[in-house]
C-alpha positions in Angstrom: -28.3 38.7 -49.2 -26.6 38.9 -45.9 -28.6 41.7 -44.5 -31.7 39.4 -45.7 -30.2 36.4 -43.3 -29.6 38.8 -40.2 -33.8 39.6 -40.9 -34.2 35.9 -40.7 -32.1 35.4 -37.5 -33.6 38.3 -35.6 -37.3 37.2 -36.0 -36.9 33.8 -35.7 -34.5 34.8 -32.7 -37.3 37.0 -31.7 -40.1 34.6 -31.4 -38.4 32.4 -29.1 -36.8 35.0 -27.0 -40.5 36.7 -26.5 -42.7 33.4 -25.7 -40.3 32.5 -22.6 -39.8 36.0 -21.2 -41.3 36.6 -17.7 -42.0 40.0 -17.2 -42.1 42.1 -13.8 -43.0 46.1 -13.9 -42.1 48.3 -11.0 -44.4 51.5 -10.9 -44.0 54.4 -9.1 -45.3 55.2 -6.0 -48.9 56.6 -5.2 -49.5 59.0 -2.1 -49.2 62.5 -0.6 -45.6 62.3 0.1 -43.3 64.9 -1.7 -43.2 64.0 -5.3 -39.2 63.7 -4.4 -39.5 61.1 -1.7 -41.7 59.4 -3.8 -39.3 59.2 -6.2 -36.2 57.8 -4.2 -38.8 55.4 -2.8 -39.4 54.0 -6.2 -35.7 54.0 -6.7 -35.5 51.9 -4.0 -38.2 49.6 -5.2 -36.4 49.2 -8.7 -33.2 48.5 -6.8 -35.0 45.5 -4.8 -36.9 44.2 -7.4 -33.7 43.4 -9.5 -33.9 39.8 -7.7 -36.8 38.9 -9.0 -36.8 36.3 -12.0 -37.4 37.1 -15.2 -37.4 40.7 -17.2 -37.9 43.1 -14.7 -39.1 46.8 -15.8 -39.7 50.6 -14.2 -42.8 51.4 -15.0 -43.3 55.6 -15.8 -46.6 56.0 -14.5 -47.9 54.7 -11.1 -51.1 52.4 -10.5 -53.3 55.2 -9.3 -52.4 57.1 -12.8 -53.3 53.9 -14.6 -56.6 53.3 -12.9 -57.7 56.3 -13.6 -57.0 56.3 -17.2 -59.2 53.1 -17.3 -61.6 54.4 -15.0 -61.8 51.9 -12.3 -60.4 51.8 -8.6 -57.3 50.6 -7.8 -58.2 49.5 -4.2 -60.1 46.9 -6.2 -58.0 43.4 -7.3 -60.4 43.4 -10.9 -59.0 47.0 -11.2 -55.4 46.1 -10.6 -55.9 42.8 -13.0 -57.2 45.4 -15.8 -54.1 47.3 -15.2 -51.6 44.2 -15.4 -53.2 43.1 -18.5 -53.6 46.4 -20.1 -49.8 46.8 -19.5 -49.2 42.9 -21.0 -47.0 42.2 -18.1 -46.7 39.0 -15.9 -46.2 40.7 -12.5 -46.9 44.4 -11.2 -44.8 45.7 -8.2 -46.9 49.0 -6.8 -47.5 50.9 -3.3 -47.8 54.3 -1.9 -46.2 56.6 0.5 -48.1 58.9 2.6 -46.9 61.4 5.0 -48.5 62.4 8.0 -46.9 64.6 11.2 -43.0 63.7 10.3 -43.6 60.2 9.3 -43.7 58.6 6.2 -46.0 55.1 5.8 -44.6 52.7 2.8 -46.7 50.3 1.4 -45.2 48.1 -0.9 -47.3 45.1 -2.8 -46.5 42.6 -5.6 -49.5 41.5 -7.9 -49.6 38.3 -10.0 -53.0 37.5 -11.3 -54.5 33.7 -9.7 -51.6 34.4 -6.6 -52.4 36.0 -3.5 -51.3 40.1 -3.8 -48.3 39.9 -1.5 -48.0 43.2 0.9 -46.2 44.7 3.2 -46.2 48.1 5.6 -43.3 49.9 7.2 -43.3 53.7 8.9 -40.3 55.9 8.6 -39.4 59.3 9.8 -39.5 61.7 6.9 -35.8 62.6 7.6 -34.8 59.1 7.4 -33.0 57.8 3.9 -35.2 55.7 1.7 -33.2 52.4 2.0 -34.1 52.6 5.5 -37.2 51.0 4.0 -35.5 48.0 2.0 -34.8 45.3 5.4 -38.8 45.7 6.0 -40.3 45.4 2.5 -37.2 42.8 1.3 -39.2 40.2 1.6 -42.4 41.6 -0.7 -39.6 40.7 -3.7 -38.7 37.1 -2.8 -38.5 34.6 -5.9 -40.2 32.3 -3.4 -43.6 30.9 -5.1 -46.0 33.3 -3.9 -49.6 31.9 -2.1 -52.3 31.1 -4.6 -55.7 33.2 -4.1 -58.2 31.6 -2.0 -61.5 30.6 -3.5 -63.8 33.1 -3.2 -67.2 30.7 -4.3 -70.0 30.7 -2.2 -70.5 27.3 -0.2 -74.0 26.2 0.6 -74.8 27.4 4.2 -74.8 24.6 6.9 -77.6 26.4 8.9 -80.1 26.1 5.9 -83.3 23.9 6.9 -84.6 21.4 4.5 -87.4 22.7 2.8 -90.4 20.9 3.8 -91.8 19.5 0.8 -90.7 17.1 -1.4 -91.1 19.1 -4.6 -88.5 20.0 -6.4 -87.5 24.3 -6.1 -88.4 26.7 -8.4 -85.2 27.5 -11.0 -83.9 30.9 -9.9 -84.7 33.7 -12.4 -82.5 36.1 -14.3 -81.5 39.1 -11.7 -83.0 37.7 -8.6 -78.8 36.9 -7.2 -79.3 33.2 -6.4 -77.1 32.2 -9.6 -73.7 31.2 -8.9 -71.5 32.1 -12.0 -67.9 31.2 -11.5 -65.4 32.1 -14.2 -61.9 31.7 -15.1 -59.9 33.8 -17.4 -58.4 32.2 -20.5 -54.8 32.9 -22.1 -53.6 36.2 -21.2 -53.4 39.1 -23.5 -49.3 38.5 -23.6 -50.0 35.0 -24.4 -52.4 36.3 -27.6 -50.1 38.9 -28.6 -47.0 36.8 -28.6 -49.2 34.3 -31.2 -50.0 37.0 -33.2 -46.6 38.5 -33.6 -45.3 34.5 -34.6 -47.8 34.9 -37.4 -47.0 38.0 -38.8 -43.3 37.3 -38.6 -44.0 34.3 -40.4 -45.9 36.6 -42.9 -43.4 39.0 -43.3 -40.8 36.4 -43.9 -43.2 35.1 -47.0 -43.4 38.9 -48.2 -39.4 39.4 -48.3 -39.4 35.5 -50.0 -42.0 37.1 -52.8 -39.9 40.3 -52.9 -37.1 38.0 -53.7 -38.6 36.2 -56.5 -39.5 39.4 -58.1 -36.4 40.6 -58.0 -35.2 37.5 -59.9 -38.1 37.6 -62.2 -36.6 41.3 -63.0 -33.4 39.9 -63.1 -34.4 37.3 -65.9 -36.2 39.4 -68.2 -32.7 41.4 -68.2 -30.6 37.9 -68.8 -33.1 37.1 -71.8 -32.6 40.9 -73.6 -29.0 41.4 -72.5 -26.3 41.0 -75.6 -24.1 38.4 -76.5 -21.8 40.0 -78.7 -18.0 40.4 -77.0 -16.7 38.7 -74.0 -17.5 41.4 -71.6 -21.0 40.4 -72.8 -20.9 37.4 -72.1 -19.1 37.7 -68.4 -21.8 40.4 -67.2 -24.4 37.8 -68.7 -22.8 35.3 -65.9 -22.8 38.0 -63.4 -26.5 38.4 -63.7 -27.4 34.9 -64.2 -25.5 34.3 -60.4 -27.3 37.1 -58.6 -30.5 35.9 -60.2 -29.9 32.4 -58.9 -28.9 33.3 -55.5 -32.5 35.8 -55.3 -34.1 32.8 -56.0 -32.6 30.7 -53.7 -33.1 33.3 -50.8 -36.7 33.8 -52.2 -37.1 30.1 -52.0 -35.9 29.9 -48.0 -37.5 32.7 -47.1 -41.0 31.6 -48.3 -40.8 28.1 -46.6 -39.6 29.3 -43.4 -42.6 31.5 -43.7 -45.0 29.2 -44.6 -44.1 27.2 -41.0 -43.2 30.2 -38.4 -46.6 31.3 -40.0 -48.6 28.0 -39.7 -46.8 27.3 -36.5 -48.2 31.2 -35.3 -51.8 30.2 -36.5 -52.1 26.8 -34.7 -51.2 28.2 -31.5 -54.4 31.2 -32.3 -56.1 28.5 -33.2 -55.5 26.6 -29.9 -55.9 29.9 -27.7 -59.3 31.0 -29.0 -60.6 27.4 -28.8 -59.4 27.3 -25.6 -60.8 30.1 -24.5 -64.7 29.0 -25.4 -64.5 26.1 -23.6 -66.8 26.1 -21.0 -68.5 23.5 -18.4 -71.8 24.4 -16.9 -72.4 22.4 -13.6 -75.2 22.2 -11.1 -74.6 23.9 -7.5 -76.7 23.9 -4.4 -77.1 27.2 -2.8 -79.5 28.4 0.1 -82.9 28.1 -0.9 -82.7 26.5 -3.9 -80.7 25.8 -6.9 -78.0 27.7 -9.4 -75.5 26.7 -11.9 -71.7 26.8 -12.3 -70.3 28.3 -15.3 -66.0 28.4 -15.6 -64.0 28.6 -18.4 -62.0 30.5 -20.4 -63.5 34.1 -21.5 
């Protein structure tokens, strides 16, 4: 029973610990410096990084490696999005170090998807020690908010004459480029994830509640058959009739508290994925005629 209660604790414990949990991964360093100064570089980055809110994490393999595994570039911000998602992490901290005649040029950047990628450059002597690095980057792992990213929508061009009729344009055609789609992601992967583990922890919890209630179901059939002849009887009769009462009692906890981690797991799915369909279509003017808007959440 008591290891059945330390279950409980640790997935209700769990659920709440995982849903508030900000999460910042360090990866190693790209570049053509010597695998070993890439290394003490990316020591250095771990070391700065530790003032950064929330969980922060060494990554084991570096942006470039990830990119390629998903086969996309990582000089690209959609690429480095796919990585951060792929990796269910809030924030990535990433940069290279290349060597070229004696010196060694550090490039240190901090990702965070909707925020401007926050970067900065320092050149170093090859002889010099990594922290040598740390007073110039320092401020790449500040807990100050960081910029949000411009808006990259087109705007209708102020040069464009009026057209000289009165009739209305043609509607742009599928593949001609005069559409204007904007979209938005919708929850996160992390977000999804962390619903779908408050489900199946609710799940399980029901399971060990049913486990439980077949245990004391075996437990009665035993109570029903077991003899009543001498008082030793009578006191292993009582012995079984407690441990069949306290199964169901456990059974009885463990299924309710189920039943509402479970439905509590489900709303928030529910929520998400309805969220995430929501769209609004809107008219926009562009140059030479018209287009439409789409954002939402994808």
């Amino acid at each position: 029973m008591k290891s059945l209660v330390v279950v409980f604790s640790v997935l209700l414990c769990g659920v709440g610990l995982a849903d508030n949990k900000h999460t910042v991964l360090v990866l190693p360093l790209d570049g053509n410096a010597p695998p070993a100064t890439r290394q003490k570089l990316s020591a250095s980055f771990q070391k700065m990084a530790r003032v950064l809110d929330g969980d922060v994490q060494a990554g084991k393999t570096s942006l470039g490696d990830t990119a390629s595994m998903l086969a996309c570039d990582p000089a690209k911000r959609a690429c480095v999005e796919n990585v951060r998602a792929t990796l269910n992490v809030d924030e990535l901290v990433y940069g290279t170090a290349n060597e070229d005649n004696g010196q060694i040029t550090v490039v240190a950047k901090r990702y965070k998807r909707g925020k401007k990628t926050v970067e900065r450059t320092v050149t170093v002597s090859s002889n010099d020690p990594p922290s040598k690095v740390e007073p110039e980057l320092v401020s790449v792992f500040s807990n100050d908010p960081m910029p949000d990213e411009p808006d990259a929508s087109p705007s209708p061009s102020p040069s464009a004459s009026p057209s000289p009729s009165p009739s209305p344009s043609p509607s742009p055609s599928p593949g001609d480029g005069s559409a204007s789609t904007g979209t938005t992601t919708g929850g996160s992967n992390r977000e999804r994830n962390i619903d779908i583990a408050i489900t199946a922890g609710g799940g399980v919890m029901v399971l060990l509640g049913l486990a439980l209630w077949a245990e004391k179901s075996s437990l009665q059939d035993d109570i029903d058959s077991h003899p009543t002849n001498t008082v030793n009887d009578f006191k292993d009769l009582q012995d079984l009739e407690d441990k069949a009462s306290r199964r169901g009692w456990a059974g009885t906890i463990f299924v309710i508290a189920g039943l509402a981690v479970g439905g509590y797991g489900g709303y928030r799915l529910y929520k998400y994925y309805k969220n995430k369909n929501e769209t609004t279509i809107a008219p926009t003017p562009v140059e030479g005629g018209a287009a439409v808007t789409i954002m939402g959440r994808w």
